[in-house]
BALOBA-1460 file (C-alpha; in Angstrom, 3 decimals):
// residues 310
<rec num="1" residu="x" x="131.398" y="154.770" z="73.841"/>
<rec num="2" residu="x" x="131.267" y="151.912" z="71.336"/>
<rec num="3" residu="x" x="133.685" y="150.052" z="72.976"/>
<rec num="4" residu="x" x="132.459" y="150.664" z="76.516"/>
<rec num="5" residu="x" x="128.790" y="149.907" z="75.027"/>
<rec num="6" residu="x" x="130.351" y="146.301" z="73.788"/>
<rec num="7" residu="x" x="132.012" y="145.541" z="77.011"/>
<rec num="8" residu="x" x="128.438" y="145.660" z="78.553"/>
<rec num="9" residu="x" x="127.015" y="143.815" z="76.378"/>
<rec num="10" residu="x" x="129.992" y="140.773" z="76.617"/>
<rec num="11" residu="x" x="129.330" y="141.229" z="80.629"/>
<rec num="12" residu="x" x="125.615" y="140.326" z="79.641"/>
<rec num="13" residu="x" x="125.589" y="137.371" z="77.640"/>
<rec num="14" residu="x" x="128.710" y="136.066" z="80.093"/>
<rec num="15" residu="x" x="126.714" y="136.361" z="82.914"/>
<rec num="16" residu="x" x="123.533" y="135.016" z="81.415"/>
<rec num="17" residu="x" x="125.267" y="131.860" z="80.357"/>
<rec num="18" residu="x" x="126.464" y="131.269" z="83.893"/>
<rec num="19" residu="x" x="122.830" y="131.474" z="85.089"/>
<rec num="20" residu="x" x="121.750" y="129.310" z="82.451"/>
<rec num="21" residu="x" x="124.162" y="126.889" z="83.709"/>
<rec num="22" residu="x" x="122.494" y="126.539" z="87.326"/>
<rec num="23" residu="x" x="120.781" y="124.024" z="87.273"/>
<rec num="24" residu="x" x="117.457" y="123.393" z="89.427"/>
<rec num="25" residu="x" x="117.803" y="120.362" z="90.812"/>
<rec num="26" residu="x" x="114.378" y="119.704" z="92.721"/>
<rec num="27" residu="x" x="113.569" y="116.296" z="94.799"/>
<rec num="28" residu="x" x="110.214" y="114.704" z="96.124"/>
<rec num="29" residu="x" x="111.353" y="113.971" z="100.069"/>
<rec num="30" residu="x" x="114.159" y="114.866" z="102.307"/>
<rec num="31" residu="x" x="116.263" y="111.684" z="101.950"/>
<rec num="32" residu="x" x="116.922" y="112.427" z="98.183"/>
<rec num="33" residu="x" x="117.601" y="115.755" z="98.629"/>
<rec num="34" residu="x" x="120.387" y="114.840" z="101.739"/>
<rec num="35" residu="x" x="122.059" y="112.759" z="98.769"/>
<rec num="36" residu="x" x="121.962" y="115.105" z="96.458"/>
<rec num="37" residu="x" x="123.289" y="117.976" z="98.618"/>
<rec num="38" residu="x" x="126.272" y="115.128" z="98.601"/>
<rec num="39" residu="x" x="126.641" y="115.575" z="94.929"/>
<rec num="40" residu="x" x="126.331" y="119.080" z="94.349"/>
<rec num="41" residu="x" x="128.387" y="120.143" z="97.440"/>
<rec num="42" residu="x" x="130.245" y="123.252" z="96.487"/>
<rec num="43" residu="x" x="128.252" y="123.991" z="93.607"/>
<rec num="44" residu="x" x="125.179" y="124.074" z="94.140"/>
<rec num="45" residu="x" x="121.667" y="123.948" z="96.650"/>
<rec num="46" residu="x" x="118.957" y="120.842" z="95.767"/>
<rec num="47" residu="x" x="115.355" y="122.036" z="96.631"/>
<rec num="48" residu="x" x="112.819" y="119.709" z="98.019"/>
<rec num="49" residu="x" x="108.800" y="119.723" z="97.199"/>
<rec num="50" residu="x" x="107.345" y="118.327" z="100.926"/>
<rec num="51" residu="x" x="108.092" y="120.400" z="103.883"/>
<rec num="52" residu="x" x="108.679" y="118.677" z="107.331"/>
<rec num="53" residu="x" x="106.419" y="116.165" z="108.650"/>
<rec num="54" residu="x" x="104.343" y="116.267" z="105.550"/>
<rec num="55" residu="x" x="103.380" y="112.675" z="104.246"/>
<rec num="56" residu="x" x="104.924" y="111.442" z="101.417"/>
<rec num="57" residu="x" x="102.294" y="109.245" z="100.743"/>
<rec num="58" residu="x" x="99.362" y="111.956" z="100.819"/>
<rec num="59" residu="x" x="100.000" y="115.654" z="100.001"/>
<rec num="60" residu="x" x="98.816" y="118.320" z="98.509"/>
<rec num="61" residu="x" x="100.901" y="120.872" z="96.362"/>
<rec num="62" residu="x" x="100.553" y="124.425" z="96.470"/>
<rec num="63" residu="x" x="100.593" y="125.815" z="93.394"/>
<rec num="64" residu="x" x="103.850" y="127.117" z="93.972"/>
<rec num="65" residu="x" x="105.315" y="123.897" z="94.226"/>
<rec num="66" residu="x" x="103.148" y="122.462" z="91.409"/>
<rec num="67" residu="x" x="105.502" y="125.796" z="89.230"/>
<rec num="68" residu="x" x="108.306" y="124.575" z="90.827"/>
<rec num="69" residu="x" x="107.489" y="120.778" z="89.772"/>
<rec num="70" residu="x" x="107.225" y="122.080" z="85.906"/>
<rec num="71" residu="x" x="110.096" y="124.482" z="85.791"/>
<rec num="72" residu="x" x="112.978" y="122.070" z="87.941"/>
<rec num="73" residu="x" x="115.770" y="120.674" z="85.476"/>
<rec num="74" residu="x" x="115.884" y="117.746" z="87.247"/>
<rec num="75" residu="x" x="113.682" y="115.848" z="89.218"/>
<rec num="76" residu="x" x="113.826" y="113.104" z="91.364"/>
<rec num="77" residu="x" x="110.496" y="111.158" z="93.249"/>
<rec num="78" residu="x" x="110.713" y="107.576" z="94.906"/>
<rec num="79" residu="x" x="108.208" y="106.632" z="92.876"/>
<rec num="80" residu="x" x="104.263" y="105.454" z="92.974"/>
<rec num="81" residu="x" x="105.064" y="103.201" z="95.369"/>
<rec num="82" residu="x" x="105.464" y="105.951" z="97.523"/>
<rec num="83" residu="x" x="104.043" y="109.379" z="96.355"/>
<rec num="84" residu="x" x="101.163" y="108.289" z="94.226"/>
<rec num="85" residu="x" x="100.044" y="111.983" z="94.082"/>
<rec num="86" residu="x" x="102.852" y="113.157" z="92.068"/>
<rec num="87" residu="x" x="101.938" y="110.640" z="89.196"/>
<rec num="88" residu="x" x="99.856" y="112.528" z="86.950"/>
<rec num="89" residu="x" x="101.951" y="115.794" z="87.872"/>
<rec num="90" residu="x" x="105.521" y="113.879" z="86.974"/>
<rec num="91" residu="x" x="103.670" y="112.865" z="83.504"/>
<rec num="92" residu="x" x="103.233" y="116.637" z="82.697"/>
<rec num="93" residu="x" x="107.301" y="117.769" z="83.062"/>
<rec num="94" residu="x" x="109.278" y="118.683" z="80.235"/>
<rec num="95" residu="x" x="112.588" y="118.434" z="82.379"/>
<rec num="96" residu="x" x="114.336" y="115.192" z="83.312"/>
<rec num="97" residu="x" x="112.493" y="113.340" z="85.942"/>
<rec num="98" residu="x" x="114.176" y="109.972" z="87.647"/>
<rec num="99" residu="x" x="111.499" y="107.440" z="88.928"/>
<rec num="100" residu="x" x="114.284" y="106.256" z="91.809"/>
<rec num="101" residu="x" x="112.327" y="102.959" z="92.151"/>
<rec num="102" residu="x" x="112.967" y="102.114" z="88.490"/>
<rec num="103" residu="x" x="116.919" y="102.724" z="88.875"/>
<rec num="104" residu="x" x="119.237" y="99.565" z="87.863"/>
<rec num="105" residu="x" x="121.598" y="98.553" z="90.460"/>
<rec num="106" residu="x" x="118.633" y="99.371" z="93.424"/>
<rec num="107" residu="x" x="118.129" y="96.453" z="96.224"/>
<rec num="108" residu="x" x="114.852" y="96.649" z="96.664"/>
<rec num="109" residu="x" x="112.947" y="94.712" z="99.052"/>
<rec num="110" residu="x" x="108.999" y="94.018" z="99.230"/>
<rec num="111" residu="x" x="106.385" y="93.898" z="102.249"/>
<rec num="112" residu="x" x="105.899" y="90.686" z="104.142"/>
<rec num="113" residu="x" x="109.476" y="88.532" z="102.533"/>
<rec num="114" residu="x" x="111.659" y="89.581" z="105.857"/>
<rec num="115" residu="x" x="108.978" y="88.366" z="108.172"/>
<rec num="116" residu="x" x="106.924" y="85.743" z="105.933"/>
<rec num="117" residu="x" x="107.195" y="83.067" z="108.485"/>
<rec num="118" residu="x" x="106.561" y="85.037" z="111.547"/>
<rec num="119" residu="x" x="102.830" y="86.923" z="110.755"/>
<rec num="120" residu="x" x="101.556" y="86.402" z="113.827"/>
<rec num="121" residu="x" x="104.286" y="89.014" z="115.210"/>
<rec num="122" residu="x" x="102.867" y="91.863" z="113.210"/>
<rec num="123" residu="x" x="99.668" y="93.353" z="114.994"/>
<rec num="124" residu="x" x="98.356" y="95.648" z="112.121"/>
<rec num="125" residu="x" x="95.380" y="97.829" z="112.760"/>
<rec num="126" residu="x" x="93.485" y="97.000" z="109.309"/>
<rec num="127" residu="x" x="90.666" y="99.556" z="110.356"/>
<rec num="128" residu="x" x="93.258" y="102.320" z="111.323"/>
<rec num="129" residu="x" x="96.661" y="101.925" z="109.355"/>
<rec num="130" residu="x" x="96.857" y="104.933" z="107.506"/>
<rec num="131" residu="x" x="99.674" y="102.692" z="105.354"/>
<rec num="132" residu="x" x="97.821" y="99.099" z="105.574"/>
<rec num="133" residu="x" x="96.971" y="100.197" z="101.612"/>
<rec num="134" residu="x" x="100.640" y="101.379" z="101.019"/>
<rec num="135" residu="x" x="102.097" y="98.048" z="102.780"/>
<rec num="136" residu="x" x="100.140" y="95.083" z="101.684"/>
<rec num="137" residu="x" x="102.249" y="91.794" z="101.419"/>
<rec num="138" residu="x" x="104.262" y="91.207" z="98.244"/>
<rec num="139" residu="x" x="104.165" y="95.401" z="97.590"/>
<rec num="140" residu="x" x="107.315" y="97.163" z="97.277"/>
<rec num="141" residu="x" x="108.663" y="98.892" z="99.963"/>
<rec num="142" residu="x" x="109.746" y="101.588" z="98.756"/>
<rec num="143" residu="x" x="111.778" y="102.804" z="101.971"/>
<rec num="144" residu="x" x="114.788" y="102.096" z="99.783"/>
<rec num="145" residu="x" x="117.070" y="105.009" z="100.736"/>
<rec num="146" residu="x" x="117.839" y="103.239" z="104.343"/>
<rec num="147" residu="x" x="120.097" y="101.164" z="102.540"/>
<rec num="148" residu="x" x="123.475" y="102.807" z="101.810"/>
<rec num="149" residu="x" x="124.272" y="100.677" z="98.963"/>
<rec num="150" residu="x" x="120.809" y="102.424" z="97.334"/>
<rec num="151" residu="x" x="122.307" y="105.668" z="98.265"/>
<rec num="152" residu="x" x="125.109" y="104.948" z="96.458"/>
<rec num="153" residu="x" x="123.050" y="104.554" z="93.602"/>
<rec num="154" residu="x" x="120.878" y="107.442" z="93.919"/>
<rec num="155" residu="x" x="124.323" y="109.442" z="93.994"/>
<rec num="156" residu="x" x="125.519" y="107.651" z="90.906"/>
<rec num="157" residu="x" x="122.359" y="108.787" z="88.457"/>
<rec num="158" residu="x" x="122.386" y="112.083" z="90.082"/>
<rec num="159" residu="x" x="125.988" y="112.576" z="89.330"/>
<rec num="160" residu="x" x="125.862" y="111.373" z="86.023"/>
<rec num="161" residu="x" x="122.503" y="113.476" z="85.380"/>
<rec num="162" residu="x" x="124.459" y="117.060" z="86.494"/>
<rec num="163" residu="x" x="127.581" y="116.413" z="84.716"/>
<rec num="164" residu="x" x="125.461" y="116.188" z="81.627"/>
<rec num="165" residu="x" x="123.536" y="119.507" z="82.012"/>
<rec num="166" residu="x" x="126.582" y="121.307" z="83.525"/>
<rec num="167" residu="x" x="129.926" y="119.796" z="81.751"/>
<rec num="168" residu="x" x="131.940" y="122.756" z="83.695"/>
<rec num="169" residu="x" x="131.351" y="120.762" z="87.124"/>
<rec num="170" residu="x" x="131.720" y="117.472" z="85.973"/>
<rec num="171" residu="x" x="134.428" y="116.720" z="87.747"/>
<rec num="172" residu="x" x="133.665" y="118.481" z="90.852"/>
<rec num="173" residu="x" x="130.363" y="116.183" z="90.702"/>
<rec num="174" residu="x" x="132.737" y="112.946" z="90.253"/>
<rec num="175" residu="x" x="134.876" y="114.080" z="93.039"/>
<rec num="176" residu="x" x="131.908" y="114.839" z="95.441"/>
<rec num="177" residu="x" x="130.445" y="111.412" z="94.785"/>
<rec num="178" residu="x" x="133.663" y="109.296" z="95.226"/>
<rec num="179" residu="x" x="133.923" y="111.483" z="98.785"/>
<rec num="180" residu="x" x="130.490" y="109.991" z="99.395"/>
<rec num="181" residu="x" x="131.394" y="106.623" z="98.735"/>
<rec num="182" residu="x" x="134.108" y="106.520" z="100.844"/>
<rec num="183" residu="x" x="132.108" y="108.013" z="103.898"/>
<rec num="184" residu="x" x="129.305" y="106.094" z="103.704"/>
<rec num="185" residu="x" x="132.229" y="102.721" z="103.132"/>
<rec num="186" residu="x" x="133.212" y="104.168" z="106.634"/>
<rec num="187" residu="x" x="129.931" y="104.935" z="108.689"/>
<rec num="188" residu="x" x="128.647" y="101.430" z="107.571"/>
<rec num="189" residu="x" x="131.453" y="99.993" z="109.648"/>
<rec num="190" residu="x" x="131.043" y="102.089" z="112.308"/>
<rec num="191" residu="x" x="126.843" y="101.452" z="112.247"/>
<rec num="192" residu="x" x="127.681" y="97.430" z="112.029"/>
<rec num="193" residu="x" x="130.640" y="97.077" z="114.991"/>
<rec num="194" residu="x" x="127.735" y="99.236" z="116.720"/>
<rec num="195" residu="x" x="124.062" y="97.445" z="115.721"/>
<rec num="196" residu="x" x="126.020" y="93.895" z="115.886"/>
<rec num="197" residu="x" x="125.596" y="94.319" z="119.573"/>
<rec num="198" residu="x" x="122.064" y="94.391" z="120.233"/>
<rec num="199" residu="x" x="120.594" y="92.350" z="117.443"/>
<rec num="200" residu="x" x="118.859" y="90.141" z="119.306"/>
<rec num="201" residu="x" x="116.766" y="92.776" z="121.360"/>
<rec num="202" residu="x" x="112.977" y="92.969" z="120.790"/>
<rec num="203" residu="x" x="111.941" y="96.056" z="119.412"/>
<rec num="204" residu="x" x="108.346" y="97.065" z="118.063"/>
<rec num="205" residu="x" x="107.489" y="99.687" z="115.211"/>
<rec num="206" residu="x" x="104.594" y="101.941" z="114.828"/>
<rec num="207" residu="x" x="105.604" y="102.045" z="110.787"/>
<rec num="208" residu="x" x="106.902" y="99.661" z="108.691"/>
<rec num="209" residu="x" x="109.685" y="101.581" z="107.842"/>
<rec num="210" residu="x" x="112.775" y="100.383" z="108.290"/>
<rec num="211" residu="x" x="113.481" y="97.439" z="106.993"/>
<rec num="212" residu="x" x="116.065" y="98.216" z="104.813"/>
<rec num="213" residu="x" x="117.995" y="99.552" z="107.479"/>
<rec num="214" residu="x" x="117.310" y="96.525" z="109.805"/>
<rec num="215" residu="x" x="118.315" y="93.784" z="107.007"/>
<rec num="216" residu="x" x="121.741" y="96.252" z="106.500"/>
<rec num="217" residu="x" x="122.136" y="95.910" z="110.355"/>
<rec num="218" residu="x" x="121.319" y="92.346" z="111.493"/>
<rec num="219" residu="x" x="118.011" y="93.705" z="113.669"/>
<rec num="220" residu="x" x="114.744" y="92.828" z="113.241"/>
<rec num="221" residu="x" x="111.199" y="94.188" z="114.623"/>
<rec num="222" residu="x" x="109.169" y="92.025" z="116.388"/>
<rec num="223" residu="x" x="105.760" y="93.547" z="115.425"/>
<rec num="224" residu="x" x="104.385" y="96.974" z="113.721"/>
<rec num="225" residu="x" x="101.678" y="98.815" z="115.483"/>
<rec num="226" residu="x" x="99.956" y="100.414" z="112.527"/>
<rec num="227" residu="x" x="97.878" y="103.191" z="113.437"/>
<rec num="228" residu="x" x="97.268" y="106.242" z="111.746"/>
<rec num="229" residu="x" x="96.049" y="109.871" z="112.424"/>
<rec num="230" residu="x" x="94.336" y="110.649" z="115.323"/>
<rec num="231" residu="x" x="91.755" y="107.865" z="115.141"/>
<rec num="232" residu="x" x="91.996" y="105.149" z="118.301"/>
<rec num="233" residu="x" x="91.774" y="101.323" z="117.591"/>
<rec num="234" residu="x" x="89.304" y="99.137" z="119.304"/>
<rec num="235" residu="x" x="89.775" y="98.270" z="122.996"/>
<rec num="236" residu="x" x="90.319" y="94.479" z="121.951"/>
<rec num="237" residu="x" x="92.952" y="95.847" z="119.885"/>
<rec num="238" residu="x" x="95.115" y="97.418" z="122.704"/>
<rec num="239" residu="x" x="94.122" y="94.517" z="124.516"/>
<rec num="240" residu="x" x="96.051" y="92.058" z="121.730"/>
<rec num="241" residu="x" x="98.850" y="94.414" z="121.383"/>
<rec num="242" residu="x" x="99.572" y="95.077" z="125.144"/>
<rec num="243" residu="x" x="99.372" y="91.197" z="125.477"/>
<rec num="244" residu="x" x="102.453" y="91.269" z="122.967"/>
<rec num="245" residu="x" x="104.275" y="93.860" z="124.611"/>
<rec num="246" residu="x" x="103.987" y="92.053" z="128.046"/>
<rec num="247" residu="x" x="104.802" y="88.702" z="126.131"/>
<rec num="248" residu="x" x="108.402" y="90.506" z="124.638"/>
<rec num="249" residu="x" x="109.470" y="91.832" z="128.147"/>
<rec num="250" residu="x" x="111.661" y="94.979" z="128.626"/>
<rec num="251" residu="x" x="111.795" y="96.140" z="124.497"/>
<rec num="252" residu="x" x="111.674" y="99.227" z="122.963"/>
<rec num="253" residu="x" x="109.010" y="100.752" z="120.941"/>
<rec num="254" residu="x" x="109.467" y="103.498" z="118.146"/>
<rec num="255" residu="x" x="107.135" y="105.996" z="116.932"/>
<rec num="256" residu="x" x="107.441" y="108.567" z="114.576"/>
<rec num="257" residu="x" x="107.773" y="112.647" z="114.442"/>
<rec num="258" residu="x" x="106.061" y="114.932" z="114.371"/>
<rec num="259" residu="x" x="104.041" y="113.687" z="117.040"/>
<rec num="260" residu="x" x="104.387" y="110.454" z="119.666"/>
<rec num="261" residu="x" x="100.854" y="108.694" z="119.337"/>
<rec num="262" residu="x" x="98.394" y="108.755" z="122.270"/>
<rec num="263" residu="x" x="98.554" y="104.919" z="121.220"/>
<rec num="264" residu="x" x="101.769" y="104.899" z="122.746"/>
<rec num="265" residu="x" x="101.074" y="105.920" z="126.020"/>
<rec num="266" residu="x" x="97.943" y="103.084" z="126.125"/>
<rec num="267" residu="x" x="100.231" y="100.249" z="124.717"/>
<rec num="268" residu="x" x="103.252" y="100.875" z="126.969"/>
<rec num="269" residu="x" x="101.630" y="102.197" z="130.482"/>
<rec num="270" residu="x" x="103.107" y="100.445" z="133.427"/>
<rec num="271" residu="x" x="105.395" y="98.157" z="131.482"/>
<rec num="272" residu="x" x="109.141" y="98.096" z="130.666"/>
<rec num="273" residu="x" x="109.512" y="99.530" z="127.444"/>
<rec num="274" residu="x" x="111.080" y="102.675" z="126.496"/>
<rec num="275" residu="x" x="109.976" y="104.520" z="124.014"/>
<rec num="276" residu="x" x="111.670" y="106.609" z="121.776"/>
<rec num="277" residu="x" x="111.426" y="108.137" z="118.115"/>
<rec num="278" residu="x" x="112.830" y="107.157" z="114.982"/>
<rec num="279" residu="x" x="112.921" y="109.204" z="111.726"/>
<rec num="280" residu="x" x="112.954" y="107.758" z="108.776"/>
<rec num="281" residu="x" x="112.692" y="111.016" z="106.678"/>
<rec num="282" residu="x" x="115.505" y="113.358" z="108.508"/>
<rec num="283" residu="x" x="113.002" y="116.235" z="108.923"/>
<rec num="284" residu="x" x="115.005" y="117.802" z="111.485"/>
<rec num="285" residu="x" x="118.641" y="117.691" z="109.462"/>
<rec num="286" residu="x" x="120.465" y="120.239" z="107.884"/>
<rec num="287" residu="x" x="120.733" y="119.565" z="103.413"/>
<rec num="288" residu="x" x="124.080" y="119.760" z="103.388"/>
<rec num="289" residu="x" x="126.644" y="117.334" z="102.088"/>
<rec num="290" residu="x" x="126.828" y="115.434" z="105.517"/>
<rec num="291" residu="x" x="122.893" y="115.199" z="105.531"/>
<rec num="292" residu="x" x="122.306" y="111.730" z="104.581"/>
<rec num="293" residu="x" x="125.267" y="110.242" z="106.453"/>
<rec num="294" residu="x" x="123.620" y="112.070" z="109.626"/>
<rec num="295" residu="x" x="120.364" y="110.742" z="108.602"/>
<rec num="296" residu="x" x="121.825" y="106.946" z="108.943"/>
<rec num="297" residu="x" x="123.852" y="107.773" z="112.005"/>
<rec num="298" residu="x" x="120.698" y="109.281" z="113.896"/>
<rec num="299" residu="x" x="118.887" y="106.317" z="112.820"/>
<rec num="300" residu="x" x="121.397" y="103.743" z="114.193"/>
<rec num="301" residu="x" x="122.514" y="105.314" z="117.953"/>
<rec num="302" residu="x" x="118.553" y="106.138" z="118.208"/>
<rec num="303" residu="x" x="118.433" y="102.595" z="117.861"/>
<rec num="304" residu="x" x="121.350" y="101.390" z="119.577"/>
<rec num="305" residu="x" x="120.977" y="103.703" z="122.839"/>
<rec num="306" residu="x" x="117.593" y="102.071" z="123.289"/>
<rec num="307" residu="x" x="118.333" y="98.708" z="123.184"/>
<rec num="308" residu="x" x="121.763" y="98.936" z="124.855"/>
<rec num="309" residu="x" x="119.606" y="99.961" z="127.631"/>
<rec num="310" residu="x" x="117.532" y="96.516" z="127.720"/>
């Protein structure tokens, strides 16, 4: 009985060490948690705080997420640049947290430097742009994971981060990231032999999003279209925007999930654009270790279907 009574009790602690060894990785947005999936692929699940088509510039936590926040191991945000909301909540962990903008090795790009000499292309809605704030010239854009070489990165720290909380997968985490690099070394061929093609199509953005990717790629937008919520701009406004629209000629114009603008119907009705929708934060894709790679590859033949088509 004494024997059988010890057996149970080495079961026990065995067991309870394993689960001690999970470790809760939790991230801010979608994109982080795609690369982390990469990471942890075959050992564990990353959680993410934002659901899809939340914000992740204004949100507010449940207080299950705000428990979820304090209790992760690890946790990974963008940053203030992007969720200012989670500042005073990030301040309060007693786990790891990783301010991704602060990593060394990042690219990082600010507002305004890709298209310094060419402001009059931008038609911002200063009265409407639910970003205008977030965007001002010379502020970091903090769109960062469009860039593979930032992904790369971002896989890096997280690697290094797991490895030192669970020593038992360390190598499994090593071998999942240098499966990462080598995937994204190939889909970055694939998306340049691809975008090279159409880089000198006009294209126009509803959210300055995606330069990262565009600077990767050799595209460029030739305005932004900033308007937020459900509010309408002035009729002068459509006016100056249609004007640029009819000035570009057949282009493309991308909006956003979860919902294509009204906006968009005004701007484009009865001219040759096409419009289609471009997702910056992979709401729609599976967390898996292919996530982030899909994320990239939606992102380019999105782009490259539309303006193939001009």
């Amino acid at each position: 009985m004494a024997r059988l009574f010890l057996l149970i009790l080495s079961v026990f602690f065995v067991s309870g060490a394993a689960a001690r060894e999970k470790v809760d990785l939790l991230t801010s947005i979608k994109p982080l948690q795609l690369i982390a999936a990469a990471v942890q692929d075959g050992v564990d699940e990353p959680a993410v705080l934002l659901p899809p088509g939340a914000s992740a510039h204004h949100y507010a936590l449940r207080p299950s997420d705000v428990r979820h926040l304090q209790a992760a191991d690890l946790f990974y945000w963008i940053g203030p640049d992007m969720e200012v909301f989670l500042k005073p909540l990030v301040a309060g962990r007693h786990g790891a947290s990783q301010q991704i903008q602060a990593l060394p090795g990042l690219t990082l790009r600010h507002f305004g430097e890709a298209h310094a000499a060419h402001d009059d292309d931008h038609d911002h809605d200063h009265d409407h742009g639910e970003h205008d704030h977030d965007h001002r010239p010379g502020s970091l854009d903090a769109h960062l994971w469009l860039l593979p070489a930032n992904a790369l990165v971002i896989a890096e720290k997280m690697a290094g981060d797991l490895a030192a909380l669970d020593p038992t997968n360390a190598q499994r985490y090593q071998a999942n990231l240098a499966a990462f690099r080598q995937r994204l070394s190939d889909l970055d061929q694939r998306l340049q032999a691809r975008l090279a093609r159409v880089g000198d199509q006009p294209f126009f953005v509803f959210h300055e999003a995606y330069d990262y990717f565009e600077a990767a790629y050799g595209l460029r937008h030739a305005g932004v279209f900033s308007a937020g919520g459900e509010a309408q701009p002035g009729a002068r406004h459509v006016a100056q925007m249609r004007q640029r629209l009819q000035q570009a000629g057949p282009s493309c114009v991308f909006y956003e999930p979860p919902a294509r603008p009204r906006l968009a119907q005004t701007l484009t009705r009865g001219l040759p654009v096409q419009l289609a929708e471009l997702d910056a934060l992979g709401s729609g894709i599976t967390a898996d270790a292919r996530g982030y790679e899909r994320l990239l590859e939606s992102l380019g033949s999105t782009l490259a279907e539309c303006l193939e088509g001009l």
